[in-house]
C-alpha positions as CSV (number, residue, x, y, z in Angstrom):
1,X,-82.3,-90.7,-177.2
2,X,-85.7,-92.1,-175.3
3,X,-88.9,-90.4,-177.2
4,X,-89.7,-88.0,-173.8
5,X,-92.6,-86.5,-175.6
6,X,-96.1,-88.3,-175.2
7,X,-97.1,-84.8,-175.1
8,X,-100.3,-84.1,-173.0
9,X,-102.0,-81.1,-174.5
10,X,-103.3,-78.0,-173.5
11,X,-103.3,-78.5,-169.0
12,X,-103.1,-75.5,-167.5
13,X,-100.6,-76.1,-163.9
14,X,-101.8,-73.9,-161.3
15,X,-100.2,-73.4,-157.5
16,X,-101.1,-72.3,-154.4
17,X,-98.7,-69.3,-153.8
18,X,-101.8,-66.6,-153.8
19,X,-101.8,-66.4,-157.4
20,X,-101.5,-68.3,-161.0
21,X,-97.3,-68.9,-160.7
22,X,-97.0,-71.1,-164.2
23,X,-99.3,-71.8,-166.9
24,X,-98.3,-73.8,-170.1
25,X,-99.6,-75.0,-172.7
26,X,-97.2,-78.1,-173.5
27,X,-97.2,-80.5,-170.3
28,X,-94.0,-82.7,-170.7
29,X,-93.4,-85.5,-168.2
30,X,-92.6,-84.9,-164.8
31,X,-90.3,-88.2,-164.5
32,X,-88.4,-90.1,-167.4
33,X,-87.2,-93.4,-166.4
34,X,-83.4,-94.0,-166.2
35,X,-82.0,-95.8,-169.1
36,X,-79.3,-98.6,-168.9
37,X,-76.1,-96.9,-166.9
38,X,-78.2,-94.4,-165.7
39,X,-79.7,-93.0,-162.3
40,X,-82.4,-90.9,-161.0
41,X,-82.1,-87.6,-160.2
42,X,-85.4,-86.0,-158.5
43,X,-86.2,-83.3,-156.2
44,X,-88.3,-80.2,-156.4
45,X,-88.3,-76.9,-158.3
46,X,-90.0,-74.7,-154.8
47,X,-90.6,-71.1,-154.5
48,X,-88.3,-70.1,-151.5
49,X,-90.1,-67.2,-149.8
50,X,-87.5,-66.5,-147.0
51,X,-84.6,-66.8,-150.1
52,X,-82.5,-69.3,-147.7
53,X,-82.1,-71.9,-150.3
54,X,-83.6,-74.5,-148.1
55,X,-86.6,-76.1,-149.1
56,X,-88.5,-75.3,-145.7
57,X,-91.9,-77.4,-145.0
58,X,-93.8,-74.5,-145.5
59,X,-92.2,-73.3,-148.6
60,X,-94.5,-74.9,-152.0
61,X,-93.0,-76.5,-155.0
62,X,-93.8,-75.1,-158.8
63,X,-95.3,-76.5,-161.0
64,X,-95.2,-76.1,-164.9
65,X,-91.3,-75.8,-164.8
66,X,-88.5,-77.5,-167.1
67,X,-85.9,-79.2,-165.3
68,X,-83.2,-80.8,-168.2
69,X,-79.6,-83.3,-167.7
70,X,-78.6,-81.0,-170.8
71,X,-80.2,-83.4,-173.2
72,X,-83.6,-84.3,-172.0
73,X,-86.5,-82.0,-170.1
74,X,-89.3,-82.6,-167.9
75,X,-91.7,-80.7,-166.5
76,X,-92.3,-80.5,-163.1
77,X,-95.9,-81.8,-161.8
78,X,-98.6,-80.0,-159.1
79,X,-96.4,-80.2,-156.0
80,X,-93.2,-79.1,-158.3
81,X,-91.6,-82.7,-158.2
82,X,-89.3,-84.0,-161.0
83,X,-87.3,-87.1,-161.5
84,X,-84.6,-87.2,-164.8
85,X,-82.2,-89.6,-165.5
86,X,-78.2,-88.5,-165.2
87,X,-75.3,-90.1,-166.3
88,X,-71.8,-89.8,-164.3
89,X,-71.0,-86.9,-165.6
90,X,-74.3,-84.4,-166.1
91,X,-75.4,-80.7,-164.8
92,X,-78.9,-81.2,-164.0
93,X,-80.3,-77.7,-164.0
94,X,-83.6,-75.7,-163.9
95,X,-84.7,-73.6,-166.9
96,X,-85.9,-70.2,-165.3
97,X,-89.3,-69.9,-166.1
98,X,-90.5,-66.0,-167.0
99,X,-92.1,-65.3,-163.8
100,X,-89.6,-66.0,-161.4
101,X,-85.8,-65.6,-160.7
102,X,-83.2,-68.0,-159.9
103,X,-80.7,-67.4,-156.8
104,X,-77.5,-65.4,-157.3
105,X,-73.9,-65.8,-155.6
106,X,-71.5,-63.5,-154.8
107,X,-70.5,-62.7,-158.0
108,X,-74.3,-62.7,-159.1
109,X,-74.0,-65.3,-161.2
110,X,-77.3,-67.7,-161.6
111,X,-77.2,-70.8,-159.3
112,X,-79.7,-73.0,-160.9
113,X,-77.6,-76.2,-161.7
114,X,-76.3,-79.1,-159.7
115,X,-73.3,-81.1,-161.0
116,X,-73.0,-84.9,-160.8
117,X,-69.4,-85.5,-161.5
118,X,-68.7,-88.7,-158.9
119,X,-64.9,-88.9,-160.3
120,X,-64.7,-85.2,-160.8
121,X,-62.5,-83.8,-163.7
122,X,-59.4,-85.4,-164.9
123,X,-56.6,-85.4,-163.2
124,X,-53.7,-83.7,-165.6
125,X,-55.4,-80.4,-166.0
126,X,-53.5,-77.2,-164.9
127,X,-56.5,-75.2,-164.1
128,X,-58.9,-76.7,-161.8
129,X,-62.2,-78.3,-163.0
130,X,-64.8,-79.9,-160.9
131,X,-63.7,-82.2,-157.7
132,X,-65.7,-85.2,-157.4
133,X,-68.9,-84.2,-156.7
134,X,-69.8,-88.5,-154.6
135,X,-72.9,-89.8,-155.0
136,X,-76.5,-88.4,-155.5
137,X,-78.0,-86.8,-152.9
138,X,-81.9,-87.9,-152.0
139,X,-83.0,-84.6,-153.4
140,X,-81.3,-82.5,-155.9
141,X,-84.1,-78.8,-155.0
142,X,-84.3,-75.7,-157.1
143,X,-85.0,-72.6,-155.3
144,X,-86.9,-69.7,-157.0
145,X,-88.0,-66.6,-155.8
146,X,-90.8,-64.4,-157.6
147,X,-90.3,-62.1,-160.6
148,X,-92.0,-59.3,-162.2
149,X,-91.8,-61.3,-165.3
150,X,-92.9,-58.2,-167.7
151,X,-92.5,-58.6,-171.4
152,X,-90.4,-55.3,-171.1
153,X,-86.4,-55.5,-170.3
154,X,-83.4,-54.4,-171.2
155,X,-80.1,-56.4,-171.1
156,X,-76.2,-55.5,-171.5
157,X,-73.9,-57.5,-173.5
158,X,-70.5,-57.9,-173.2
159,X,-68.2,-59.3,-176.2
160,X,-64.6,-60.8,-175.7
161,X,-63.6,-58.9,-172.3
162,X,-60.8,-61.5,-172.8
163,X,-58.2,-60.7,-170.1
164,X,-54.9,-62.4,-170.5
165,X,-53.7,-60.8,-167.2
166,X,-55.0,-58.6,-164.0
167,X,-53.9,-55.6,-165.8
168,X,-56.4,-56.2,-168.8
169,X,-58.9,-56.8,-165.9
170,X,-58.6,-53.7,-164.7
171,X,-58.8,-51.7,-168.2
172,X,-62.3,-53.4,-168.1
173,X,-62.7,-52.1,-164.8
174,X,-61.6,-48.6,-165.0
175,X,-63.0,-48.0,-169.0
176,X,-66.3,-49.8,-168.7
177,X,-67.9,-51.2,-165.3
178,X,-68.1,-47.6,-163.8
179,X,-70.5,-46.4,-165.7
180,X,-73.3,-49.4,-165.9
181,X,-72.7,-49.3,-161.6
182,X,-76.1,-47.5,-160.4
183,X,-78.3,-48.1,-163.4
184,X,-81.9,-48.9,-162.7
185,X,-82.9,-49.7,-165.7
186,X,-80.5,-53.1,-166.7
187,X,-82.4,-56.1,-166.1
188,X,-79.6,-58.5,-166.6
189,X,-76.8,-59.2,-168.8
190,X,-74.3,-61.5,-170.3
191,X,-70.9,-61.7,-171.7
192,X,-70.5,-64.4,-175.0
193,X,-67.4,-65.7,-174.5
194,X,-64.2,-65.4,-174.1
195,X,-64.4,-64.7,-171.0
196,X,-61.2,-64.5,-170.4
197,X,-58.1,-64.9,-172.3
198,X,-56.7,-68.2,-171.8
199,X,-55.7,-67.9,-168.1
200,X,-58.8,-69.5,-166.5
201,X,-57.5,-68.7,-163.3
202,X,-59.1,-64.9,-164.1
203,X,-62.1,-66.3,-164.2
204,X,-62.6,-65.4,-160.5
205,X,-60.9,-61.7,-160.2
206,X,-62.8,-60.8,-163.6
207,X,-66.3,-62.1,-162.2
208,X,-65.6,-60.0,-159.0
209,X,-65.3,-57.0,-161.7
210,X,-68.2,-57.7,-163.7
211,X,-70.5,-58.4,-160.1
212,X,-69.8,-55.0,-159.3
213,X,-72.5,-53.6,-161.8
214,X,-75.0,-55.3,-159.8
215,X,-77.5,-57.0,-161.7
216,X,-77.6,-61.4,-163.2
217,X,-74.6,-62.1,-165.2
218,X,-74.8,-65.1,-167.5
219,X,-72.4,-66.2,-169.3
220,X,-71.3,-68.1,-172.9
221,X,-68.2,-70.2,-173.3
222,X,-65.4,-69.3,-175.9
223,X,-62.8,-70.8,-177.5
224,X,-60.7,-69.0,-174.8
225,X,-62.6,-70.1,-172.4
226,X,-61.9,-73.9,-172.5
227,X,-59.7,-76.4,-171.1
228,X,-57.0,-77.3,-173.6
229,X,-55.5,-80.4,-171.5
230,X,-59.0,-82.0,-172.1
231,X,-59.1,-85.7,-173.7
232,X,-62.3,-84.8,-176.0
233,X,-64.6,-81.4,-176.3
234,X,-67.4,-82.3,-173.7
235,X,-64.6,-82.7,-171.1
236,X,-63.2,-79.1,-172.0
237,X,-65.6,-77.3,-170.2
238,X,-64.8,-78.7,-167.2
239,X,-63.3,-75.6,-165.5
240,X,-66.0,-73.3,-166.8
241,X,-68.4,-75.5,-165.3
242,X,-67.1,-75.4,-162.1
243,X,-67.7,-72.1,-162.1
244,X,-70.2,-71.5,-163.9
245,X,-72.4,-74.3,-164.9
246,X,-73.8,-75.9,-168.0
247,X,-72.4,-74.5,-171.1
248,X,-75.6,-75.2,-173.0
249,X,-78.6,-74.2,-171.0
250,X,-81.5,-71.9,-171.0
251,X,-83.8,-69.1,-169.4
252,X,-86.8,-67.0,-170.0
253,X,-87.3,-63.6,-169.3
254,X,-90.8,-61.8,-170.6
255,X,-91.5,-63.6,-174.1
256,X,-88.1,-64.2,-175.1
257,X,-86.5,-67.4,-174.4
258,X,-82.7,-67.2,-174.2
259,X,-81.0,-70.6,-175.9
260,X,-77.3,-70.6,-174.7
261,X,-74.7,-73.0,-176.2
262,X,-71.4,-73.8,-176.6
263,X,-70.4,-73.7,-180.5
264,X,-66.5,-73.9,-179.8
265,X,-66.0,-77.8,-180.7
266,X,-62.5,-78.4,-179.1
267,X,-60.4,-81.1,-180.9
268,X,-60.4,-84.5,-178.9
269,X,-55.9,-84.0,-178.0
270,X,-54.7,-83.4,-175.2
271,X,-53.0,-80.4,-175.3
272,X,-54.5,-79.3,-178.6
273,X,-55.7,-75.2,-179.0
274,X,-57.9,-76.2,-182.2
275,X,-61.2,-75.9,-182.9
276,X,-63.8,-75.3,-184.6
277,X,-67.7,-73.7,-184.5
278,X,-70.7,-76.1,-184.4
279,X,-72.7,-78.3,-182.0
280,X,-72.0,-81.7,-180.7
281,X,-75.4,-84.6,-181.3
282,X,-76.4,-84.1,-177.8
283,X,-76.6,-79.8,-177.8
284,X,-78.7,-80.0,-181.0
285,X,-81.0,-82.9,-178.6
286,X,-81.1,-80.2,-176.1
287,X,-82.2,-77.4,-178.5
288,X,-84.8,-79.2,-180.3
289,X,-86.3,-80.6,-177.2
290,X,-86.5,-77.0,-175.6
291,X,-88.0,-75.8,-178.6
292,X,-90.9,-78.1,-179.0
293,X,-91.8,-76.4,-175.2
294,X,-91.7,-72.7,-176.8
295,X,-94.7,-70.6,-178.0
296,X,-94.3,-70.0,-181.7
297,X,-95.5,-66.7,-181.0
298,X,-92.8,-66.2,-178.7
299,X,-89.0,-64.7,-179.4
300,X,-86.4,-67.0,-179.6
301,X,-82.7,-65.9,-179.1
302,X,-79.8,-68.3,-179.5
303,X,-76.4,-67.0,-178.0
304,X,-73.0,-68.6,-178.9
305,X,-69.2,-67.1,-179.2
306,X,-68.3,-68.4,-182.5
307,X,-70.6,-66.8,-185.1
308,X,-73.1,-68.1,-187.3
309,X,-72.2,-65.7,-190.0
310,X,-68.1,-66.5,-190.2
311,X,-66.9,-66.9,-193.0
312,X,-65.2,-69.6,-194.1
313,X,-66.1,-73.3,-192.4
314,X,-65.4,-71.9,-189.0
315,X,-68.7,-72.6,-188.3
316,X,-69.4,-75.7,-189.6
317,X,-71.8,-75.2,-192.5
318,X,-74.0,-78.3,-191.9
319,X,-74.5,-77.3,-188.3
320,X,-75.9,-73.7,-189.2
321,X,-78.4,-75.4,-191.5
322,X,-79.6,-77.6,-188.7
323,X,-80.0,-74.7,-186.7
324,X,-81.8,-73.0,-189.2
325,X,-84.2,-76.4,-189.6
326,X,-85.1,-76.2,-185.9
327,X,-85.9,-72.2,-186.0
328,X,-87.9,-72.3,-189.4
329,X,-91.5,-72.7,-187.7
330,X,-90.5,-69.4,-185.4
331,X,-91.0,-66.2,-186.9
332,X,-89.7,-64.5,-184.4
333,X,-85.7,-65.2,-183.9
334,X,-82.5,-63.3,-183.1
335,X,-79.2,-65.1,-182.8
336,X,-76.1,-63.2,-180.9
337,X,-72.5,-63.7,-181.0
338,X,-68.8,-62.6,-180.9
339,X,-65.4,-64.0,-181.0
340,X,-64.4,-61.9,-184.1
341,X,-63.7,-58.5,-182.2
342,X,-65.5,-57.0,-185.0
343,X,-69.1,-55.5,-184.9
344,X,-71.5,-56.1,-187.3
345,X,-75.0,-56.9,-187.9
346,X,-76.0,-59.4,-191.2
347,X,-79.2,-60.9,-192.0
348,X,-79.4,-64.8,-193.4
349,X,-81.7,-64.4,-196.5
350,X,-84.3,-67.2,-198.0
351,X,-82.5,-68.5,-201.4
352,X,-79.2,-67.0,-200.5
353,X,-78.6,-69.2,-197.5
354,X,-80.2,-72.0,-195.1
355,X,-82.6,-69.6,-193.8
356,X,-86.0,-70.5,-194.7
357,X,-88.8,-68.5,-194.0
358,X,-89.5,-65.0,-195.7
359,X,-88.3,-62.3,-193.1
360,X,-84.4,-62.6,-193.1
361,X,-82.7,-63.7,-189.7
362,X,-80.8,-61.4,-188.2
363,X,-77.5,-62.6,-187.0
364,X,-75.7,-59.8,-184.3
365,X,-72.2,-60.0,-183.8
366,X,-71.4,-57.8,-180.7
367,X,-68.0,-55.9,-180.9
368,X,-65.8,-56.9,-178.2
369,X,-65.4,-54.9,-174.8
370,X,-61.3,-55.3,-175.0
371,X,-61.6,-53.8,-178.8
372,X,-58.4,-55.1,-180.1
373,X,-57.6,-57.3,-177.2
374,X,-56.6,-54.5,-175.1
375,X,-53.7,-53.1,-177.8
376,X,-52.6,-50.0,-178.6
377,X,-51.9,-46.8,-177.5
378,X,-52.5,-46.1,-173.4
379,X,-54.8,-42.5,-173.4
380,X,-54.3,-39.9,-171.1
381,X,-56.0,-42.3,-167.7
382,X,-53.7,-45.3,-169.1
383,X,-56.1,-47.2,-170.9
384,X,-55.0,-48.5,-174.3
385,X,-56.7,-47.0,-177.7
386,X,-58.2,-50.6,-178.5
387,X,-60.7,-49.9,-181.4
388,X,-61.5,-53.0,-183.3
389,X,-60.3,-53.7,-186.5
390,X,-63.8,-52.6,-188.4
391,X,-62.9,-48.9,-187.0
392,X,-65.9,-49.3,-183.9
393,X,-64.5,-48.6,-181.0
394,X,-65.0,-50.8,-177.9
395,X,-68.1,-50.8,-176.0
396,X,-70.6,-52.6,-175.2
397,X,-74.5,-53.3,-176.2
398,X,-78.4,-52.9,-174.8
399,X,-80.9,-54.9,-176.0
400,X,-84.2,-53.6,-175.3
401,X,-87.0,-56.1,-175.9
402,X,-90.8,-55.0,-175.4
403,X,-92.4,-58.6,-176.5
404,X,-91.0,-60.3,-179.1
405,X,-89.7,-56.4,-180.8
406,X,-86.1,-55.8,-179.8
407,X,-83.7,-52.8,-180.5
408,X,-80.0,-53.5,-180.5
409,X,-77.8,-50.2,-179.3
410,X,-73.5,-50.2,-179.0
411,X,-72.5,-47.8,-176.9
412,X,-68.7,-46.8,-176.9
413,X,-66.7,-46.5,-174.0
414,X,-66.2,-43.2,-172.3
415,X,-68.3,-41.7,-175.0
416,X,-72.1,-40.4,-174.5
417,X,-74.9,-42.0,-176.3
418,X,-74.7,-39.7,-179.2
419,X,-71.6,-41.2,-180.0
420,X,-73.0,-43.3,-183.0
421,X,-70.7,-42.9,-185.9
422,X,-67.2,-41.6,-187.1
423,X,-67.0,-39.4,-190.0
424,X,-63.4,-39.0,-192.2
425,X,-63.1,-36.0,-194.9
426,X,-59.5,-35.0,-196.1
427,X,-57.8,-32.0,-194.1
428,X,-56.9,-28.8,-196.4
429,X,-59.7,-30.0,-200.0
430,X,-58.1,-28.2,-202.7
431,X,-61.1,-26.0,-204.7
432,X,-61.6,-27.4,-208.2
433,X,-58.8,-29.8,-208.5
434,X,-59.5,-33.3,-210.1
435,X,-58.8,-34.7,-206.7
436,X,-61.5,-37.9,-205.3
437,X,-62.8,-36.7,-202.2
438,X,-64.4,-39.3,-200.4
439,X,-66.9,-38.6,-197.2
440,X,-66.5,-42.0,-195.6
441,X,-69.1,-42.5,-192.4
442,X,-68.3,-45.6,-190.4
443,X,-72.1,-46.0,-188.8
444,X,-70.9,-48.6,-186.0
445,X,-74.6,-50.2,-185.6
446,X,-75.6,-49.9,-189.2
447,X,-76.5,-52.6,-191.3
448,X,-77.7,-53.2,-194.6
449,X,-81.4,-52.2,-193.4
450,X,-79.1,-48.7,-192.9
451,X,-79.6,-45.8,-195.0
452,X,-77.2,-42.5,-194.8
453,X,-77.2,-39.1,-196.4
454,X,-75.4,-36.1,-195.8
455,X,-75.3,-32.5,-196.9
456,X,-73.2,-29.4,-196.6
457,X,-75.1,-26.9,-194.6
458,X,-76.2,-24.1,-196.3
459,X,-74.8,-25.3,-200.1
460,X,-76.3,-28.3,-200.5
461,X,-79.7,-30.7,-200.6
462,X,-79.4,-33.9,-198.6
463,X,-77.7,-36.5,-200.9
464,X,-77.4,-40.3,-200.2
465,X,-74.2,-42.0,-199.3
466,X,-73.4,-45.7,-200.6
467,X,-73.1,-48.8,-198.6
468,X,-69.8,-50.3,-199.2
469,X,-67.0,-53.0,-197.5
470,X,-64.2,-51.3,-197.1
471,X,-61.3,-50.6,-194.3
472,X,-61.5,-48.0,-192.3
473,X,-59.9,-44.5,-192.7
474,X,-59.1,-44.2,-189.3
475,X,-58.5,-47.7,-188.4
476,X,-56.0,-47.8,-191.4
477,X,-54.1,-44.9,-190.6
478,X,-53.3,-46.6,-186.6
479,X,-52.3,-49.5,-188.0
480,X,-49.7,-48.0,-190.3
481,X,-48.5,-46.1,-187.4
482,X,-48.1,-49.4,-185.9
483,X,-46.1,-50.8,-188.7
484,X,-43.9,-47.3,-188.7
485,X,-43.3,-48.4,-184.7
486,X,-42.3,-51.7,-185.3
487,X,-39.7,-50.8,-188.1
488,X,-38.5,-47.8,-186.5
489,X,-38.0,-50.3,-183.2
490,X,-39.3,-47.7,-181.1
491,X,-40.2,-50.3,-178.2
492,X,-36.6,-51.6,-178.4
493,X,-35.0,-47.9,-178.2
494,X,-37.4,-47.7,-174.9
495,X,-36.1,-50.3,-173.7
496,X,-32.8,-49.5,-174.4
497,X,-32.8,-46.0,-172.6
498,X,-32.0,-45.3,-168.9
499,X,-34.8,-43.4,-168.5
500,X,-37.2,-45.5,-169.8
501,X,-35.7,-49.0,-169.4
502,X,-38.1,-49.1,-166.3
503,X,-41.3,-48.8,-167.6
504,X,-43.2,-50.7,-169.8
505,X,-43.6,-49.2,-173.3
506,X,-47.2,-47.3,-173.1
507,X,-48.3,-49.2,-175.8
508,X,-48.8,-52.6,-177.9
509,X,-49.2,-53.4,-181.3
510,X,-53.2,-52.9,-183.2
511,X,-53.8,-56.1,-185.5
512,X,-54.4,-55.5,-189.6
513,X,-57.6,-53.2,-190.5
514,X,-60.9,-55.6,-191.6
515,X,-63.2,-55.2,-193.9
516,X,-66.1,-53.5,-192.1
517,X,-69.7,-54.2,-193.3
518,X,-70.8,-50.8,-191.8
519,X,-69.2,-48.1,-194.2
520,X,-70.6,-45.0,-196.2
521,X,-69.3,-43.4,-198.3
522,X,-69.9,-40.0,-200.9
523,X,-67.3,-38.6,-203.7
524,X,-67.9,-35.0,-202.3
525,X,-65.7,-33.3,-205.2
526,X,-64.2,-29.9,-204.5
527,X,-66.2,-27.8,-206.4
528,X,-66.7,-25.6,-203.4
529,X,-66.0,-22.0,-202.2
530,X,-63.0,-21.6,-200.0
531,X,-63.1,-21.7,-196.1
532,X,-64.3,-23.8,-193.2
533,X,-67.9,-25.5,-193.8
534,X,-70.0,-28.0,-191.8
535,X,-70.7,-31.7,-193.6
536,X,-74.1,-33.0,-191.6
537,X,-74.5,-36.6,-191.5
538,X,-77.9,-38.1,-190.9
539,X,-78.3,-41.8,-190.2
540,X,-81.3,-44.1,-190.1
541,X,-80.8,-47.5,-188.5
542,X,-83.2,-50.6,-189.0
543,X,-85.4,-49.5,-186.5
544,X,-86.2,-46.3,-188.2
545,X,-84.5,-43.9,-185.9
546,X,-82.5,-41.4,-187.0
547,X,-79.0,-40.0,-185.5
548,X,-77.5,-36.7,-186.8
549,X,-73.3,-36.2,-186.0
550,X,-71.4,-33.1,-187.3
551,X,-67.7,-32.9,-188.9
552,X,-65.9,-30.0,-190.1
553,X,-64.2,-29.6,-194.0
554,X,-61.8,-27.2,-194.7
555,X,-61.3,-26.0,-198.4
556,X,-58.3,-24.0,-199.8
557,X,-57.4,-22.6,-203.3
558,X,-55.2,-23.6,-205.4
């Protein structure tokens, strides 16, 4: 890689659109010179004031912005001019700067990348990838149009909406999209990965689904995602690029900078579904060159599919700690991911891991919109029971960042906001037997920065409740259904019977319960009088709010 940074420190970049549009305080260079096999790509990043994505001679370039081939960035000079060397197969692509806004399609998804792909993607693969894209044009320009850019926002995030057919696609649509349509208050948001299931002909009918909530919709690649007929793992985006751009890539909104890559790493076969989580030389490249522009003071937030936290090597262990190498000067970091339709929130701590500054990093891994891939029973408006393995059901999360503070929220589907935690207590407790009776709280958001305590009303003091990893009560008790259905053949009988033999069996099998990291639990006893009494549950999350939920416990003599 060419050394891009003879850093010029400390220039301010002023332009003349009526006010002070970009100030930074790293100046890269506006033009790196192409290296051997290379050619220059330039143009200008402009602010397009009638939003026609034409650079019209009026209309003023930026200046102060990154432009990057997804390896190198410069910086675009007074009159918003860049020049960046490409290969014959690069996105070249803007980074949105905090005070402005990138141009949206149809499907309001960001346009703010150009791809140079002369002999387009290879020829065996079933679902399209790019066509050839010919030679360079004169001027590759970036249209922006002006922003609020407040340090106050709130985003959505999807995980896994995973769609292996249009009907999943419209559970999505009927059980989620309806009611984020109308909201004033959703600045953008972003689905990571696994974007659909396989099919990457859904791509297009599921974007159409997601646009209709009508905000920016970003997007992170999963292993789902990619193109299995592929040669190699940089040619197996291919077909997400097409429609969606650069894999790895990144934008800034208020004074967190959003650091987007692809951690799915697909085996170089043809053919081949394996894979595994990590980076390939030139994403780290990228990373590290986009952090030496960042603010230390700022928020960073990285966003992959594949989770830093798995367990196992399915993220590859010398990759994480590379990660964690570039972040260690930035006190300020979240990291966001999903792929294991679980939800669950765990910190990286100094001396038990990689991480290597004092104040743990907090690694989210957002439960997945399709729950358990869209399984289980259909309800009463034919949307499958899907909760997740971990007992959360599906739903989606806010972020809400006010500088570099965030607070993370899941919201359940169908449910109200209040809808925070599920509480189990046996039916019929027998008074004063030597039975265990466990209170078990699943606290969906929790976390070990959790506390929980509970009391009966009226004969008891608030007590605490115990962290533990543990299945589910609920969770457990649908998946031995599941396992009574399959031995029973009850989908075979349906199919079997004329009245049935019709329709589809209202229902599909829930996967094994997992451990979820996001249990509390109590040995209640049953020294208590006979009748009906109320168990309150309070809960305090990292953020030091506090949500109260009710449950019922019904005692009976001996």
């Amino acid at each position: 890689m060419k050394n891009q940074f003879p850093i010029l420190l400390l220039i301010v970049l002023l332009v003349s659109c009526g006010k002070k549009e970009t100030q930074t305080e790293v100046l890269l260079p506006h033009r790196i010179a192409p290296g051997e096999g290379e050619q220059p790509a330039k143009g200008f990043v402009y602010h397009d004031e009638n939003e026609n994505r034409v650079k019209d001679a009026s209309e003023k370039g930026i200046g102060g912005v990154l432009v990057s081939n997804g390896t190198e960035l410069v910086q675009t000079n007074e009159q918003g001019q860049y020049e960046i060397p490409v290969s014959d197969d690069a996105i070249i692509f803007v980074v949105k700067p905090k005070d402005w806004m990138t141009p949206v399609n149809e499907d309001n998804l960001p346009q703010f990348y150009y791809l140079h792909k002369p002999n387009g993607s290879p020829g065996n693969f079933i679902y399209k990838g790019v066509a050839p894209t010919g030679e360079l044009p004169e001027e590759i320009n970036f249209p922006l149009h002006m922003a609020t850019g407040s340090d106050q926002f709130k985003m959505v995030v999807f995980g896994d909406p995973q769609p292996y057919n249009i009907e999943d696609i419209d559970f999505l649509a009927d059980d989620i999209i309806p009611e984020l349509i109308g909201r004033n208050d959703l600045t953008f948001g972003m689905t990571m990965g696994d974007i659909v299931g396989d099919s990457l002909d859904l791509f297009s009918p599921l974007n159409q689904t997601v646009s209709k909530i009508g905000i920016p919709w970003y997007n992170v690649l999963g292993n789902h995602d990619v193109n299995y007929m592929a040669p190699d793992d940089k040619l197996s985006d291919d077909t997400y690029e097409r429609v969606f751009g650069p894999a790895t890539y990144a934008f800034v909104y208020g004074d967190v900078h959003f650091i987007v890559v692809d951690d799915v790493i697909h085996e170089s076969k043809v053919g081949s579904r394996k894979y595994v989580g990590g980076l390939r030389p030139d994403q780290f490249d990228f990373v590290s060159n986009y952090l030496s522009t960042v603010p230390k003071e700022d928020l960073v937030v990285l966003t992959m599919h594949i989770p830093l936290a798995q367990h196992g090597d399915s993220f590859r262990k010398s990759d994480q700690k590379k990660l964690f190498d570039l972040l260690k000067d930035f006190p300020h970091t979240l990291s966001i991911s999903a792929h294991t339709h679980v939800h669950d929130n765990r910190f990286f701590h100094q001396g038990s891991s990689d991480w290597q500054q004092a104040t743990p990093h907090h690694h989210f891994n957002v439960g997945a919109t399709s729950g358990s891939w869209w399984n289980g029973m259909r309800n009463e408006t034919d949307i499958p029971h899907t909760m997740m393995r971990d007992g959360t059901p599906n739903g989606y999360s806010f972020i809400t960042f006010k500088g570099t503070d965030y607070i993370i929220d899941w919201k359940v589907a169908g449910s109200d906001n209040d809808h925070q935690m599920n509480i189990h207590v046996p039916r019929g407790i027998v008074a004063n037997s030597s039975d265990t009776t466990l209170l078990t709280v699943n606290f969906f958001n929790g976390s070990e920065q959790s506390t929980l305590e509970y009391r009966v009303k009226g004969l008891t003091d608030w007590r605490a409740m115990d962290r533990v990893d543990k299945y589910d009560p609920y969770y457990k008790m649908i998946a031995k259904r599941w396992e009574h259905f399959i031995r029973l053949k009850f989908s075979e009988q349906w199919k079997k019977d004329t009245a049935t033999a019709s329709m589809p069996f209202p229902g599909s099998r829930m996967p094994r319960p997992q451990t979820s990291t996001h249990i509390w639990e109590a040995n209640i006893g049953t020294d208590w009088p006979e009748g009906r009494h109320i168990i309150e549950v309070k809960a305090e999350d990292r953020y030091g709010r506090t949500f109260t939920a009710y449950h019922t416990m019904r005692v009976v003599s001996q």
